[in-house]
C-alpha positions, 0 to 999 in steps of 0.5 A, spaced: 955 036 862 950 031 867 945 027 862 940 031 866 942 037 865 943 036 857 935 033 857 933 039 861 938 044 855 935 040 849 927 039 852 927 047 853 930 047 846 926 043 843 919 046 847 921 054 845 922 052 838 917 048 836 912 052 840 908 058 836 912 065 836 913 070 831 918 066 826 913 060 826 907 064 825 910 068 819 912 061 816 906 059 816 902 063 814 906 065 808 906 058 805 900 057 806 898 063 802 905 063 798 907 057 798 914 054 798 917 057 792 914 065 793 916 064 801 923 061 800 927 068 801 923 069 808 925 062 810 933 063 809 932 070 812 928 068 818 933 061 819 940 067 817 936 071 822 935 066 827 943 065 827 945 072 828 941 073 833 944 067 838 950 068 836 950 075 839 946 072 845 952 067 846 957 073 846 953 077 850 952 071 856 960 071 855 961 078 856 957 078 862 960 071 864 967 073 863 966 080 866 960 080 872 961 073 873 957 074 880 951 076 875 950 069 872 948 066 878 942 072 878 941 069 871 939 063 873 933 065 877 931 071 872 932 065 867 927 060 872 923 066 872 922 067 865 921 060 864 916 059 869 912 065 865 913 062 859 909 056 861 904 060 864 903 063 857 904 056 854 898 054 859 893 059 858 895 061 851 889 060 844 891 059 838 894 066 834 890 068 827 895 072 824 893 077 817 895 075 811 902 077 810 904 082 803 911 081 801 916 075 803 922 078 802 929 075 806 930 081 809 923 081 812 925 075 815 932 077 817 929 083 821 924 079 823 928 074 828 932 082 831 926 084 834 923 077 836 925 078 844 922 070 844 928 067 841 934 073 845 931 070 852 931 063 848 938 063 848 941 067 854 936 064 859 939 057 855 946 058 856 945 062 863 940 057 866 943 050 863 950 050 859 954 056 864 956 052 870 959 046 864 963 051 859 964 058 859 968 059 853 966 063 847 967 058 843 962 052 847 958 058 848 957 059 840 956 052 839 950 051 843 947 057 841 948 054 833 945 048 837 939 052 838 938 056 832 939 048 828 933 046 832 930 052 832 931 052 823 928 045 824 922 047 827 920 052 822 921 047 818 917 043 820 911 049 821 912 050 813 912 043 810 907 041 816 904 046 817 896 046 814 897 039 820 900 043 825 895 049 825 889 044 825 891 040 830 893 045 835 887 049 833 883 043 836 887 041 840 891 047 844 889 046 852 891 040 852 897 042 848 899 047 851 898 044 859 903 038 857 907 043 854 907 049 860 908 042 865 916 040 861 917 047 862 916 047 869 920 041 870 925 045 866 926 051 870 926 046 877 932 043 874 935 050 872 934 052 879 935 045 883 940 040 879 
């Protein structure tokens, strides 16, 4: 795998985890209101959830390599599609008010990381877009799938001990937040495209 194209893997890796979606937003809402103690379960389930989740992205992409190999090359330019939306999103997005939340409970957490579709096209578009064309194997794919679920892990993480900073600064810096953001993105899906 190029230095290129592994930059490219960890930038979009990095701007998908740490920016706001369902995950980060019920991490901090819930320390906010909870606190670490009271939130814990639903932080295990939603990192547990996380992990399921790009594990059966990685067999999926697998799957579709092994058996539809043509179709991948069609990935690419879905992928690229999907990240030039995703930075358009990032680019005109606000800050999200979230209502307070009424349990904290692992399995909360857990289901909440199925039906999170921004973390599934995180990892197909990921291993289609950036990791395919150097390793194919199920195992490789695992492994940069894990890759991603750690940093995503690792950016709830951040939300949930940062996470008053993280909502204040965002909320008063956003635009320019989400400008510098939407452009890396856009950088990305070129290299996707283009390497």
């Amino acid at each position: 795998m190029s230095t290129q194209a592994v930059i490219a893997f960890l930038l979009y890796a990095l701007i998908n985890a740490f920016t706001p979606g369902p995950g980060n937003i019920l991490a901090l809402n819930t320390v906010a209101n909870y606190g670490w103690s009271k939130g814990r379960k639903l932080f295990l389930g939603i990192f547990a959830g996380y992990y399921a989740v790009q594990i059966i992205c990685a067999i999926f992409v697998f799957g579709l390599n092994e058996l539809l190999n043509p179709v991948m090359s069609i990935m690419n330019y879905i992928g690229a599609a999907y990240i030039l939306y995703l930075s358009i999103h990032v680019a005109i997005s606000k800050p999200i008010e979230t209502e307070e939340q009424k349990s904290a409970s692992f399995w909360k957490g857990f289901m909440l990381q199925f039906v999170n579709v921004k973390i599934y096209l995180f990892g197909v578009t990921a291993l289609s877009g950036y990791v395919v064309r150097y390793y194919s194997t199920l195992e490789m794919l695992i492994f940069f799938e894990l890759t991603i679920a750690t940093i995503g892990t690792i950016a709830t993480l951040t939300w949930i001990f940062l996470g008053k900073i993280f909502r204040q600064a965002y909320q008063k810096h956003f635009r320019i937040i989400n400008i510098i953001l939407a452009v890396v993105l856009l950088q990305c899906a070129w290299s996707m495209l283009f390497e």
